[in-house]
N, C-alpha and C positions, 0 to 999 in steps of 0.2 A: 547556602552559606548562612550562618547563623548570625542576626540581628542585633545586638543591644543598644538600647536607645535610653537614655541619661532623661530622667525628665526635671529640669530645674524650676519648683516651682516658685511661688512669686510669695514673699514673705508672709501676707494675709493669706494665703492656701495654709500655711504651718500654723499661723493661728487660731484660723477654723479649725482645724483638725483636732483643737485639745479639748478637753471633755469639758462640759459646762459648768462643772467648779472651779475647773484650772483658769477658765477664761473669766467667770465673777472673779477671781482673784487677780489676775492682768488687767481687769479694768479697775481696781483700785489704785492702779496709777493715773495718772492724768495726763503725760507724754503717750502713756499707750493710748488713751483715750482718742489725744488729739490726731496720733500714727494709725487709729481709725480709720479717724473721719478724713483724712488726708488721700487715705487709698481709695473712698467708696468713688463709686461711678457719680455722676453731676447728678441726676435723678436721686441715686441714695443720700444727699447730702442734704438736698434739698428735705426730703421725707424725715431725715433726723432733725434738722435744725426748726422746721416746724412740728415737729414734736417734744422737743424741748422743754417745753414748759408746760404740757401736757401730761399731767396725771392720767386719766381715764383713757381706758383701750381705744383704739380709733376702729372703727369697723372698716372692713376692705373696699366695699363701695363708695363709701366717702373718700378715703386714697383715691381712688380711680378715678374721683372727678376733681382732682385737682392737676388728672394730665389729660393733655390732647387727645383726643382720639387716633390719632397716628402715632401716639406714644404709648402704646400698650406692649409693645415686644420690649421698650427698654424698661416701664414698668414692671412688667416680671422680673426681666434682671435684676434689677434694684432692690428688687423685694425680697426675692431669694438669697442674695448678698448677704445683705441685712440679717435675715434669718439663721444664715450659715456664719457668721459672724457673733451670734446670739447679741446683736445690737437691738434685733426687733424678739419679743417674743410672742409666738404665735396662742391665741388664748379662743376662746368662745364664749358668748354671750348663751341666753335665757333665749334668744331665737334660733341657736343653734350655726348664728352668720361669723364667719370669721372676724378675728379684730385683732392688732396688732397694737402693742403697748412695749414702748423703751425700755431696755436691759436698766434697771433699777440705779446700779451702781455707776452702768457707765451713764446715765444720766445726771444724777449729782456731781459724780468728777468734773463735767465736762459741764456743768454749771456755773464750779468753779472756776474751772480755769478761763469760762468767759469773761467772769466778774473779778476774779483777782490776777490775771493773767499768766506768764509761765514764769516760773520759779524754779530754777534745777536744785538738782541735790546737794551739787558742790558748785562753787565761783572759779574760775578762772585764778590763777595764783598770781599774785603780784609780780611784775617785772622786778621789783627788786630783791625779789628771791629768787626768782630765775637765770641761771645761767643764760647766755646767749640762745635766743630761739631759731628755728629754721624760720626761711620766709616761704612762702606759699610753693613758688618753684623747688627751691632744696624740697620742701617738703614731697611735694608729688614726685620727685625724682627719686626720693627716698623709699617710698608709694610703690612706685615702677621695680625698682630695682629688688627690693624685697618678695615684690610677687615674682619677679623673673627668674630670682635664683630659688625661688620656692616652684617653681615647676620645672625647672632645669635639675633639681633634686629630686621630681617625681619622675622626669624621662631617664635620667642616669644621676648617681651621687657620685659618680666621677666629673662631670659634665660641670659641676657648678663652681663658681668663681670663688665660692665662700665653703668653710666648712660647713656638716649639716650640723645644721643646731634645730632642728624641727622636734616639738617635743614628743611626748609619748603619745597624749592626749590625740593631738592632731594627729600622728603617724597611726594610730588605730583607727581613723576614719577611713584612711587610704586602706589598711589590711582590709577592709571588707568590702570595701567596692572600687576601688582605681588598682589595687595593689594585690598581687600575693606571693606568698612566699612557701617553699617546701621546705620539711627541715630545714638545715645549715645552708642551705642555697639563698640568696642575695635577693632580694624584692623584686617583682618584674613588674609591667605594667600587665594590666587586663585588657579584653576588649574594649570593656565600656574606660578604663584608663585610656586608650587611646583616642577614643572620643573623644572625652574629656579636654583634651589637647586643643582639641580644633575648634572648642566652644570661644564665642565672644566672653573678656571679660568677665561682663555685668553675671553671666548663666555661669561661668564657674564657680564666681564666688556665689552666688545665693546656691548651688550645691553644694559646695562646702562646709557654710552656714549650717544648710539645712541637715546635712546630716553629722557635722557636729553638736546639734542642737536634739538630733534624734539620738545618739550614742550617751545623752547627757548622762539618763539615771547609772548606766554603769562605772561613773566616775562620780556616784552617788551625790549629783548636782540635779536641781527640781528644773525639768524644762522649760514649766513657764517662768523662773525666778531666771535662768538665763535670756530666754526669751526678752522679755523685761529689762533687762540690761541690755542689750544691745539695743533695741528698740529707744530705750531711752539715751545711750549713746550717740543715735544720729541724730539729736537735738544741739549734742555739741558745738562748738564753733571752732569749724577748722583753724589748725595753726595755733591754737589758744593753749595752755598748760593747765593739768588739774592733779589735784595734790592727789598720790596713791593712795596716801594711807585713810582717806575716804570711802575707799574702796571696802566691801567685804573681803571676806578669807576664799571665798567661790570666786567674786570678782577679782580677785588678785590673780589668782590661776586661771582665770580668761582672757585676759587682759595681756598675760605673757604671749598666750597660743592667738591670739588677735597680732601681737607685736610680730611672729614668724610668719603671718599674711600679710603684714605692708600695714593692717587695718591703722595701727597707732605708732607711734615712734616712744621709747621710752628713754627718760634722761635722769640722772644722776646729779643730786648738786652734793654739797659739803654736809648739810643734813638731810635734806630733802630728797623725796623723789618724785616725779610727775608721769604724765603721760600726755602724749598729743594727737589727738586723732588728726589722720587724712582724710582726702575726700573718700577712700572705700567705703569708710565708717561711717560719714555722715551723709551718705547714700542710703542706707541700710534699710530704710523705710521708701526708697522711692522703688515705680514700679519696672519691670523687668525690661519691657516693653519702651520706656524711656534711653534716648538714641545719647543725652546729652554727655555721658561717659565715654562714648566710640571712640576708639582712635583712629588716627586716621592712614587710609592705606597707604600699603607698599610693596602690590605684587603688579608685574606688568607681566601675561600672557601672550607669546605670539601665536598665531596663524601654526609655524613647524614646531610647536610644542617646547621652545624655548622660555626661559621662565629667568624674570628680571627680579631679586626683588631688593628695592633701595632700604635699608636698614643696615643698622650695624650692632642691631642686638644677636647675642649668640642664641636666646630661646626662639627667637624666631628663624632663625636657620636650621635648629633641629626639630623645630615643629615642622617645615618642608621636607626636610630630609625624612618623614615619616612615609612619605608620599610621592617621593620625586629623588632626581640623581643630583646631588648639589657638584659642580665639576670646580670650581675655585672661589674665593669671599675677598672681596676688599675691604679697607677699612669703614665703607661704606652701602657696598655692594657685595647682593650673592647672585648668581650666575647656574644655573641648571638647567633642569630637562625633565619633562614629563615621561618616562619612559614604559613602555608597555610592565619590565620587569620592577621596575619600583613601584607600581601601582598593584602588579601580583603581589607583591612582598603589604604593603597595605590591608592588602583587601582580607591577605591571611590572618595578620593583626585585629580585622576586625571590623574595620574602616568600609565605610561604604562610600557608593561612586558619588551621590549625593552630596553625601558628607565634606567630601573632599572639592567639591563644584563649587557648592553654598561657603566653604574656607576662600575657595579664590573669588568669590563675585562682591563676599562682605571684607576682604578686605585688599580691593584693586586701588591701585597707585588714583590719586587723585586725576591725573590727565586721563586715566582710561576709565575708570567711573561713571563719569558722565555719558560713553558710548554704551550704544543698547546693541547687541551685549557688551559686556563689560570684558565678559571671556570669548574669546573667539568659540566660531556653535562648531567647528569641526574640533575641536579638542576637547568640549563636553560630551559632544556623542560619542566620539570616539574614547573617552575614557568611562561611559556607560555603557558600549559595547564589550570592552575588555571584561568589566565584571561582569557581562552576562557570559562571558564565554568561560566562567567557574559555575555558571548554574545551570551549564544545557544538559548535564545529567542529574538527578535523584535518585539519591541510594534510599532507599527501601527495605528493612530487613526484612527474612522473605525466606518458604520452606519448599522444596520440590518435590513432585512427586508423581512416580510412576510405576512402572509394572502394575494397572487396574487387572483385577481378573477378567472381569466383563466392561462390555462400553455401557450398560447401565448403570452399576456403581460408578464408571467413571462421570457420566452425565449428572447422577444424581450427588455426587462431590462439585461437580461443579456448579450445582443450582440451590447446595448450600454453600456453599464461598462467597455466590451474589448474595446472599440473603444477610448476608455478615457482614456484606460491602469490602471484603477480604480480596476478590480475586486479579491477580493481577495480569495473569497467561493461559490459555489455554491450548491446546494443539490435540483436535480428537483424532489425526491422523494416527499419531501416536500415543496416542491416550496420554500426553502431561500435562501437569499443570502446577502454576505456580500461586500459592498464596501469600498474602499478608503473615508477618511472625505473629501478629496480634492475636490470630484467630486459631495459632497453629493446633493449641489445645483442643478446643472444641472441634476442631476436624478431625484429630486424630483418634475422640471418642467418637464421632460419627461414622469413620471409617470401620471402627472395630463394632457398630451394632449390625454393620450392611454384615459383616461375615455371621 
């Protein structure tokens, strides 16, 4: 059964990835600077902030005795980091010994913003231009509610509470990797869309992120100039209003498609407009791996493959139903069953047993959490037995072949077939055999040089 595996990575992987001009220019800001030095490992911070105010290359041996000897594996790390970051660049001396000297630019940013400290681009808007603002709660529930009906529109656009209003920009991320669609026929999900489903959170949006940020130049917008805005975006102060029209002409049209992920809340006054980041936004720079976003669980698994789950959101009942028989929903509770045939119906879509294991262990009801396991072990194996019993055969395309005139052409077909790593059957009783499609060509020229 075929595989797809979503790999969400972690915002510094997208910034290493741009070419070494794109990143001397991301480091002319000074948010990005400091959204750095925020992510490097304790070791790499340590190695930039005593580099600081060092001009002249440092050679590698010197580094190395400024860590323990038991700290030589995370000093690689760190080093490497650094390098893949172009925070350090790698140079050589007149002895030919390695030395390592600070990214130019992002050394002076990050000078400054010791010595004159942070300064955004824009202030906060006066309260008394502002309409009524949300308080922290409204606001995350605003947060919630916007991402919920924004993946309730990627499971079904019948399915959500709201019209869709997701714009173009964003729906073209989904056409090429959650979504597709055939002519006039209606958006479906993919495999890796179904995945998608069952990821935490924190890993849907930084794939979303990231490949809105990869789609950028087709909507002929500079990735690191987006980059650089959001990045500098989680500097923001949740809850707080900032006037739009501070905004670029690219920032305005990110900022809308930020607003259809929950990222920001946008308001409307008598002249003015603002915007207000959530906590999604001012996450943005933290790292993946960080737990403090989780919510908190709500499936309770029995022993008879009964399945509890205390919510009264609608996305999380059809993200089960991907997976499971949901049998009735209260206004609080949904009620189903893990059934051999809703797990088939999964595993078709794409889903693996894994997948759907690690969905019920990260996110089990707080009373069951705490037990080790979390999911009962006879309803894990027993739903990684189901999917192996789609993988006890392998199709193999495959060409047959028989009527040999003699059992030496027939032997010496089958001593080129090994030789191909081709053969997959033989039977000298009856002189057949079966090979690989791969090789069918060159057998069938070999065959015709024996006559």
């Amino acid at each position: 059964m075929p595989q797809v595996k979503i790999i969400a990575k972690n915002f510094m992987d997208m910034v290493a990835s741009l070419p070494a001009m794109k990143l001397d220019q991301l480091y002319e800001n000074a948010f990005i600077c400091e959204a750095i030095l925020r992510s490097l490992p304790p070791l790499a911070k340590k190695f930039v902030l005593q580099m600081l105010y060092i001009d002249a290359p440092v050679t590698a041996k010197s580094m190395e005795e400024w860590v323990l000897p038991d700290g030589v594996s995370k000093y690689k790390v760190a080093v490497d980091r650094l390098i893949q970051l172009r925070v350090f660049i790698e140079t050589a001396d007149r002895k030919r010994e390695t030395t390592y000297k600070l990214n130019p630019t992002f050394q002076a940013n990050l000078q400054k913003l010791l010595i004159h400290g942070e300064v955004l681009a824009r202030e906060p808007m006066p309260s008394n231009i502002t309409v009524r603002l949300p308080n922290l709660e409204e606001l995350e529930a605003y947060a919630l509610d916007q991402w919920e009906c924004f993946l309730l529109q990627l499971i079904n656009s019948g399915q959500a509470d709201k019209p869709s209003n997701i714009s173009s920009s964003v729906m073209k991320v989904f056409q090429k990797g959650l979504l597709s669609q055939r002519d006039k026929e209606t958006p479906r999900l993919t495999e890796s869309g179904f995945q998608f489903l069952l990821m935490e959170t924190n890993a849907q949006l930084w794939y979303i992120i990231r490949e809105y940020i990869s789609n950028a130049e087709e909507r002929d917008v500079d990735p690191a100039d987006l980059i650089s805005f959001l990045l500098e975006l989680s500097f923001h102060v949740t809850g707080e209003a900032y006037d739009i029209d501070t905004l670029t002409e690219e920032q305005r049209y990110a900022i809308k498609d930020l607003a259809d992920l929950g990222l920001v809340k946008l308001q409307q006054g008598r002249k003015d407009s603002w915007f207000i980041p959530t906590k999604l936004a001012t996450n943005l720079s933290m790292s993946l791996a960080d737990s403090s976003s989780r919510k908190q669980g709500f499936v309770v698994v029995e022993t008879n493959f009964r399945m509890y789950a205390y919510s009264s959101s609608k996305l999380h009942c059809e993200i089960l139903r991907l997976f499971s028989r949901i049998e009735y929903q209260l206004p609080n509770l949904i009620v189903g069953a893990i059934t051999k045939e809703s797990l088939y119906n999964a595993f078709k879509n794409g889903i693996t047993a894994q997948q759907i294991v690690t969905f019920l262990q990260q996110n089990a009801h707080p009373r069951v959490a705490e037990r080790i396991p979390s999911v009962p072990e006879n309803v894990t194996d027993q739903i990684r037995l189901w999917e192996s019993d789609l993988n006890r055969v392998d199709i193999t395309p495959a060409h047959f072949y028989d009527e040999f005139p003699s059992r030496e052409v027939f032997e010496a077909a089958c001593d080129y077939a090994r030789e191909w790593n081709g053969l997959l059957w033989e039977d000298s009783k009856t002189l057949r055999l079966v090979v690989k499609a791969d090789i069918h060509t060159h057998m069938r020229e070999h065959l015709r040089r024996q006559k």
